[in-house]
VOPAGU-2260 file (C-alpha; in pm, 1 decimal, decimal comma):
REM VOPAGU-2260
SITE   aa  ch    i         X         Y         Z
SITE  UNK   A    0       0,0       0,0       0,0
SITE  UNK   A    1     122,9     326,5     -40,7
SITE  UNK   A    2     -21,7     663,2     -37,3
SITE  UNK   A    3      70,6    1045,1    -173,3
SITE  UNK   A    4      24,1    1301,8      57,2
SITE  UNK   A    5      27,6    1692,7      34,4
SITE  UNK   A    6     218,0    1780,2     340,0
SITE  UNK   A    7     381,9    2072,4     484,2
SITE  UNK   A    8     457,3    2340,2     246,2
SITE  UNK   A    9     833,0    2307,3     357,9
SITE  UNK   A   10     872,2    1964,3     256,0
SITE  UNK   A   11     780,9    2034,1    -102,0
SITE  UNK   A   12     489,2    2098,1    -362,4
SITE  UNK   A   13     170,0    1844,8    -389,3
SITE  UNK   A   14     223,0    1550,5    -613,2
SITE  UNK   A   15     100,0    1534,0    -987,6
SITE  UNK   A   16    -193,8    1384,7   -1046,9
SITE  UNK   A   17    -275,8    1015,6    -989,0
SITE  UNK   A   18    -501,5     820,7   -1232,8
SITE  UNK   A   19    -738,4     515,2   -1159,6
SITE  UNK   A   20    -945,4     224,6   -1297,2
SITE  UNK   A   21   -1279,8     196,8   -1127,3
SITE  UNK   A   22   -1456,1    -114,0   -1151,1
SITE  UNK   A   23   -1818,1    -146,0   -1215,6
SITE  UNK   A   24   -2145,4    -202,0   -1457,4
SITE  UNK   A   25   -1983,8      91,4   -1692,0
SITE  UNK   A   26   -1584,2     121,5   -1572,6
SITE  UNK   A   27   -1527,9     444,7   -1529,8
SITE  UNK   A   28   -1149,7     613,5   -1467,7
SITE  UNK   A   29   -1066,8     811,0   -1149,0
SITE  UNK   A   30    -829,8    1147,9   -1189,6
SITE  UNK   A   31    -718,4    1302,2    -903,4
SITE  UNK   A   32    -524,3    1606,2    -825,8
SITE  UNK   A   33    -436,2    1735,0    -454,7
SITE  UNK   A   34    -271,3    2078,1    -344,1
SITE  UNK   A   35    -200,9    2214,0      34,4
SITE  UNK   A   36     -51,1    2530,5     117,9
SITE  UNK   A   37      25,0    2765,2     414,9
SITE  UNK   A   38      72,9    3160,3     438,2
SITE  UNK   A   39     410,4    3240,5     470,3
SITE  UNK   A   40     587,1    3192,2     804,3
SITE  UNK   A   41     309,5    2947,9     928,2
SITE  UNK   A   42     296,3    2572,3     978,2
SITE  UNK   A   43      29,2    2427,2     733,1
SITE  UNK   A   44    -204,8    2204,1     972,7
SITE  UNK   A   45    -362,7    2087,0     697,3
SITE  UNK   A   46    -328,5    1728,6     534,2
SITE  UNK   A   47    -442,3    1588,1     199,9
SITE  UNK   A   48    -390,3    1285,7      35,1
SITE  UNK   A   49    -498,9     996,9    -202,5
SITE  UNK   A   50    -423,1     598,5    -142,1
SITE  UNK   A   51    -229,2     424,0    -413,8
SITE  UNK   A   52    -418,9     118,0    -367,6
SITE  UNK   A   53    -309,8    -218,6    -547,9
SITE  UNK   A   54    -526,7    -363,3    -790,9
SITE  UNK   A   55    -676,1    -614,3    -559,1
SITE  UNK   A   56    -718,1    -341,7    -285,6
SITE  UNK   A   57    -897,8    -121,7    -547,2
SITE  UNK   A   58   -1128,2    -379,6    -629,5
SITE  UNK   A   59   -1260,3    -492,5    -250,7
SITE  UNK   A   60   -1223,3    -139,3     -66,7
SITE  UNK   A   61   -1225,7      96,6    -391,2
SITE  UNK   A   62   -1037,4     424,2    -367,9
SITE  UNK   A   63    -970,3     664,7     -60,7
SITE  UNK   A   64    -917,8    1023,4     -44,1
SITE  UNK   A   65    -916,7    1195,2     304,7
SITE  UNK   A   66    -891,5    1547,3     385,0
SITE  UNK   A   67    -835,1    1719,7     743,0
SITE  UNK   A   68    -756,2    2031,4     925,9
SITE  UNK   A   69    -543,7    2037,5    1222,3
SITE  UNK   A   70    -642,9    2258,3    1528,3
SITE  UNK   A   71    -401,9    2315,9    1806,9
SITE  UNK   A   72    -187,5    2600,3    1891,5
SITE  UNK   A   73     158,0    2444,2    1932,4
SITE  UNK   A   74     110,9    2274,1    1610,6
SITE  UNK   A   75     -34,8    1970,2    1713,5
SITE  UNK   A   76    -283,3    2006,8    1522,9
SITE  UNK   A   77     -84,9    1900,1    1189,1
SITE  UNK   A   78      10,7    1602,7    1367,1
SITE  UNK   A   79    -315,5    1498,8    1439,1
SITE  UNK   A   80    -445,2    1596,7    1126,6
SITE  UNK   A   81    -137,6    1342,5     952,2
SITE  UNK   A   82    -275,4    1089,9    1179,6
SITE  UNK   A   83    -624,4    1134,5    1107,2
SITE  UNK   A   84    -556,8    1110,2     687,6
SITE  UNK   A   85    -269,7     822,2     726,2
SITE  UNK   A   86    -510,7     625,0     952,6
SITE  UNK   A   87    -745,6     649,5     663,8
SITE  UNK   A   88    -521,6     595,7     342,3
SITE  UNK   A   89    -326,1     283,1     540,6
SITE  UNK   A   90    -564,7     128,4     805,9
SITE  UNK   A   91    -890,6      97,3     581,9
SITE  UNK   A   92    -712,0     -79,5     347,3
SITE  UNK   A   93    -651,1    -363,3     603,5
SITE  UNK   A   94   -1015,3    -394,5     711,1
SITE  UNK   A   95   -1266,2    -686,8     634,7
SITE  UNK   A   96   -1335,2    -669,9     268,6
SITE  UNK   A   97   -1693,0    -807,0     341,6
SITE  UNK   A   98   -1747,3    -473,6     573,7
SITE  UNK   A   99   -1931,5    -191,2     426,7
SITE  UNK   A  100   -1729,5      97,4     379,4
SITE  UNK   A  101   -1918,6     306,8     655,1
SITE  UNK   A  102   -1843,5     -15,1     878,7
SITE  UNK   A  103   -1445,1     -39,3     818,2
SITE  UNK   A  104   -1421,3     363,8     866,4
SITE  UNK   A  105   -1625,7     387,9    1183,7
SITE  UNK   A  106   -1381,5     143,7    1296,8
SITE  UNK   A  107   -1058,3     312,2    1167,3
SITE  UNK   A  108   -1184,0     641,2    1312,8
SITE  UNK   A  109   -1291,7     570,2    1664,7
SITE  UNK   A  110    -940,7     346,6    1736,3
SITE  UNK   A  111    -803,0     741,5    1591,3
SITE  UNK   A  112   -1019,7     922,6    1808,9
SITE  UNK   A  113    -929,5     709,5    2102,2
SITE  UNK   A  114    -542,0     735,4    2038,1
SITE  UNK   A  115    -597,7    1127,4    1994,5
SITE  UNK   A  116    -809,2    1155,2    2319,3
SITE  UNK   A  117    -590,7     938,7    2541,5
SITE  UNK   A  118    -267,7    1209,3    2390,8
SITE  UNK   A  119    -464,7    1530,0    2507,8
SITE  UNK   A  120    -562,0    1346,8    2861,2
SITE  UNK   A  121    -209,8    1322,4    2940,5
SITE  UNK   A  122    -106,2    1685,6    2826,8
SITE  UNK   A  123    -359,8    1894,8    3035,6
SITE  UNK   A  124    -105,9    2186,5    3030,6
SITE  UNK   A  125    -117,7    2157,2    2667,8
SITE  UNK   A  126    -371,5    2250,5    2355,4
SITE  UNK   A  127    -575,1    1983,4    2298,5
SITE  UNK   A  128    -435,5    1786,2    1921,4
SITE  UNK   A  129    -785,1    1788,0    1747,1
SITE  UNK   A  130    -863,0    1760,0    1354,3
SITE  UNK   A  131   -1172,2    1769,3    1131,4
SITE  UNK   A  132   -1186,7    1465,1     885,4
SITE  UNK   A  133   -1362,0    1395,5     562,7
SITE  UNK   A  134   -1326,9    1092,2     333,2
SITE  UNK   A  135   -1470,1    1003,8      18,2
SITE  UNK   A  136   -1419,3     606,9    -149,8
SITE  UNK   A  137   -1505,8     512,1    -483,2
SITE  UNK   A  138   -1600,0     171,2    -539,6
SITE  UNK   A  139   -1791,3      85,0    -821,9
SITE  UNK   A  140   -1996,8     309,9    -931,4
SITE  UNK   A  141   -2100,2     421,1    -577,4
SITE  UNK   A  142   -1901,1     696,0    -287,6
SITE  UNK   A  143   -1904,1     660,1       9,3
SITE  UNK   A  144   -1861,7     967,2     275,1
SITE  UNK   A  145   -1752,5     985,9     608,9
SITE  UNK   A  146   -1710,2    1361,3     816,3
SITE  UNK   A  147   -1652,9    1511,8    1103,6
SITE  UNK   A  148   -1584,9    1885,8    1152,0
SITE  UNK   A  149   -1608,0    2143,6     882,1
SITE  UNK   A  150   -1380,7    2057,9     610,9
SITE  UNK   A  151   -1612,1    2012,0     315,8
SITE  UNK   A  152   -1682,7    1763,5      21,9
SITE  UNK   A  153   -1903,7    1878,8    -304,2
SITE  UNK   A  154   -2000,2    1707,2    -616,5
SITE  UNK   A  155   -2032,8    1884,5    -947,9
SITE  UNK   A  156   -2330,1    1690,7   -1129,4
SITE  UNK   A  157   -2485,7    1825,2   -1458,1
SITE  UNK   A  158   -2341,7    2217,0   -1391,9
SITE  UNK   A  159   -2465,8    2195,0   -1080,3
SITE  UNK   A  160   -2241,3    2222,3    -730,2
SITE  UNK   A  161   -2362,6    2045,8    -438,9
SITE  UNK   A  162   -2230,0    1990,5     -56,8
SITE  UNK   A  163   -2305,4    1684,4      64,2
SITE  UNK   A  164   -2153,8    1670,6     400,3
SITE  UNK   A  165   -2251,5    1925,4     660,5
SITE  UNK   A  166   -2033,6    2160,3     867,5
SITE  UNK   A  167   -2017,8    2109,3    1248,5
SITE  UNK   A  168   -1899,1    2402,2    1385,1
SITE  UNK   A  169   -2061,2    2682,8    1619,1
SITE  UNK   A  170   -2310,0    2918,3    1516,5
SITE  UNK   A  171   -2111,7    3225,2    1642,0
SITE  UNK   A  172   -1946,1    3449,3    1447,6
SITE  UNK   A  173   -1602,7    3449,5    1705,1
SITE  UNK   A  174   -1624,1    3106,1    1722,1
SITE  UNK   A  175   -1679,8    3011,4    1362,9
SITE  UNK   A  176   -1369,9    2829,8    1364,3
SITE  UNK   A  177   -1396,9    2588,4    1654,4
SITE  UNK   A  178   -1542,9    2266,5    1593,3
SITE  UNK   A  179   -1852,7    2100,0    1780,5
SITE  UNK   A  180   -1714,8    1785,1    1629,7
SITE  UNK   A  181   -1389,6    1728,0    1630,0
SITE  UNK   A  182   -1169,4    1355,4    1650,6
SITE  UNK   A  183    -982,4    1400,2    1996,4
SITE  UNK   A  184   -1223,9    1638,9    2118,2
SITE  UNK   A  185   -1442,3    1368,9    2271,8
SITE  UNK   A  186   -1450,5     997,5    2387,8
SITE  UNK   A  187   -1753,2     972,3    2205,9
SITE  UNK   A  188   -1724,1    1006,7    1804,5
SITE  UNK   A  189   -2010,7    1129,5    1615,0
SITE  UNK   A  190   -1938,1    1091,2    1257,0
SITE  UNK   A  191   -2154,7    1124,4     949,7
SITE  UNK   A  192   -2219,8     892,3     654,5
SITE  UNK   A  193   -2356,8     928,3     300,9
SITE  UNK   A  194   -2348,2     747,3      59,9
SITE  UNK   A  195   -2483,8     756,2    -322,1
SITE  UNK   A  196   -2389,2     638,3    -698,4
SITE  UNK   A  197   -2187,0     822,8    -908,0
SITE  UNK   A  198   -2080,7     790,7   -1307,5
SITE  UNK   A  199   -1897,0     948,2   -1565,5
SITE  UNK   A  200   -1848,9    1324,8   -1582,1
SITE  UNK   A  201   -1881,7    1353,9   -1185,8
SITE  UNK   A  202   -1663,6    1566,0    -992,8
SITE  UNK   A  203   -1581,4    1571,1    -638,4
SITE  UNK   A  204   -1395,3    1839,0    -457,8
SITE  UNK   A  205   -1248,5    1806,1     -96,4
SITE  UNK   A  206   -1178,4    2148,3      70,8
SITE  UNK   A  207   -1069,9    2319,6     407,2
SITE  UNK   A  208   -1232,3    2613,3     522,6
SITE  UNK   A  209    -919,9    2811,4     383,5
SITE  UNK   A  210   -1062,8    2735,8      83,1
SITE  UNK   A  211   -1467,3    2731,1      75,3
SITE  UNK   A  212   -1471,8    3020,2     306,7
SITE  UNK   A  213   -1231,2    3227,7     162,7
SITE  UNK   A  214   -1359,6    3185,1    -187,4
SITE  UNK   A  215   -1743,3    3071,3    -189,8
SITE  UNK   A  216   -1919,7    2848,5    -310,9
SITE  UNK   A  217   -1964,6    3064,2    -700,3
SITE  UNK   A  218   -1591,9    3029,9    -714,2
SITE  UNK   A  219   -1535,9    2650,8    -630,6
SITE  UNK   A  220   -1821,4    2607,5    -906,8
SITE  UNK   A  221   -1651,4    2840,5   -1149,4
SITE  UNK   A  222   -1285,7    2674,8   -1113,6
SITE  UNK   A  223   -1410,9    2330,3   -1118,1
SITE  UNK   A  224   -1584,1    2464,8   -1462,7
SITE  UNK   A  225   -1320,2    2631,2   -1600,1
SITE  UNK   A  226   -1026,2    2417,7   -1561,0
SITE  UNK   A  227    -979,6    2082,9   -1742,5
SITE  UNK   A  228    -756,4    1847,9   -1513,6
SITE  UNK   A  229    -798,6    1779,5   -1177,7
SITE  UNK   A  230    -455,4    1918,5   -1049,0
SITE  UNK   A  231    -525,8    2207,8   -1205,8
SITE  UNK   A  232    -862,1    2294,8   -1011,7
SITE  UNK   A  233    -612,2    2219,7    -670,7
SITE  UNK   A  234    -374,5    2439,0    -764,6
SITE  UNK   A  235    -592,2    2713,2    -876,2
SITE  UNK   A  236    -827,6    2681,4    -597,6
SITE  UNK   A  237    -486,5    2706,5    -378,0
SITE  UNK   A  238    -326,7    2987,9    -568,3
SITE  UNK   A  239    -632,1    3168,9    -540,1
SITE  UNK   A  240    -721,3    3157,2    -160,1
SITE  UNK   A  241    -380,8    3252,8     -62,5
SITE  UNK   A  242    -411,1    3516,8    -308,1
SITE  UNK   A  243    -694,0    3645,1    -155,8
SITE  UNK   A  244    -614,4    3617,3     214,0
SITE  UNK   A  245    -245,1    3795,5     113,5
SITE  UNK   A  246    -472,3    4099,5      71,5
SITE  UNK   A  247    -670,5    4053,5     376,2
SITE  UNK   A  248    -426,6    3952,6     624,3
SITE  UNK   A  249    -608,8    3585,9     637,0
SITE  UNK   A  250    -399,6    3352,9     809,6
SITE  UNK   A  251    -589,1    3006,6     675,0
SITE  UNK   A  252    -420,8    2715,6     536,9
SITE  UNK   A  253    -550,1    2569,7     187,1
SITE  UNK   A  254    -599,0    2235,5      84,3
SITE  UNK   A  255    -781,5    2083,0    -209,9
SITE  UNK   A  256    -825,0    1699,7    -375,3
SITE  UNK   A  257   -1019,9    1706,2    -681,6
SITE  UNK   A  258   -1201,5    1383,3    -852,2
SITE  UNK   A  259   -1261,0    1356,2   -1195,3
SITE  UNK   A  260   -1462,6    1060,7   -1310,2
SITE  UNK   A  261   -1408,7    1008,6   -1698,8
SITE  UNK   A  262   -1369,4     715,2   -1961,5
């Protein structure tokens, strides 16, 4: 198994883009580009990345993208956000294949949410290490979605943008950026599923809140419209928040993974 992972800006730029085979009633290809970026002189919290799933592994579990943002002062919060996303693009892999997908990442989730929770028990002093998390598989012609937090995941359908997961964070506008649901903020893990079929000409679009927020929705849509390949819609999408946020002294990370599903 291996993966590709958009890490810290200092280690070096996101990966090309990575192609698939999905299997199914009309086989359809996977393309898929990832970006992640920080404002200068900050530690990027967030974490992208895509599985690199053998053939066999493609076939029984389908394919994995996860996406998560890292809150903690003292930079845990980029550790638990790598944690969070390798959890996902190694541990699922080595679940049942007869388990539904919602069943294998419930399990990979709560054993991360336990090891996360036990870390912030024993550093009271400390910030508590806490991430939002969302995943999307392809398998067949069906994805699969599990969430927690506020990063986001949309599908572009027929010209049309929708979110299908739903933020969980606070209703006030100082505390728009603290999660109600969080993995390590609780011994208890609430996570959401969806799931749904999918087909040719869908895209999917992963995004932290240094992204959707930042830009709107009428921007994701118009990117994701405008540019052909996958990578190029993360990099864009990336180029542009930071952009933006130069000129309004944001301090947000930005991370993308785009989906293409073609022929």
């Amino acid at each position: 198994m291996m993966t590709r992972e958009s890490e810290r800006e200092s280690v070096g730029p996101a990966p090309g883009s990575v192609e698939f085979a999905l299997a199914g009633a009309d086989p359809v290809r996977a393309r898929v580009g990832i970006a992640s970026r920080s404002v200068p002189g900050k530690w990027n919290e967030d974490r992208v990345g895509v599985a690199c799933p053998a053939a066999d592994e493609l076939a029984s579990h389908g394919l994995a993208i996860a996406i998560a943002d890292g809150v903690g002062g003292d930079g845990s919060g980029g550790q638990a956000a790598a944690l969070a996303v390798n959890a996902v693009l190694r541990d699922y892999y080595a679940t049942a294949a007869s388990w539904t997908p919602a069943k294998a990442l419930d399990r990979v989730l709560r054993s991360c949410n336990d090891w996360l929770w036990a870390q912030n028990a024993r550093r009271r002093d400390a910030d508590g290490a806490l991430t939002t998390l969302s995943v999307l598989i392809l398998r067949s012609d069906h994805y699969y979605l599990a969430h927690v937090g506020d990063t986001r995941v949309y599908v572009r359908r027929d010209d049309a943008l929708k979110q299908l997961t739903t933020d969980h964070c606070w209703p006030r506008h100082d505390l728009r950026h603290v999660p109600k649901r969080a993995l390590g903020l609780d011994t208890h893990l609430v996570v959401d599923f969806a799931d749904g079929p999918c087909r040719s000409g869908d895209r999917f679009l992963l995004a932290t809140d240094g992204v959707w927020e930042v830009l709107g929705d009428d921007a994701l849509a118009r990117v994701l419209l405008e540019c052909g390949e996958p990578q190029g819609v993360a990099d864009v999408l990336v180029s542009q928040s930071l952009d933006r946020q130069s000129r309004y002294m944001g301090r947000n990370d930005a991370s993308v993974a785009c989906v293409a599903l073609g022929p």
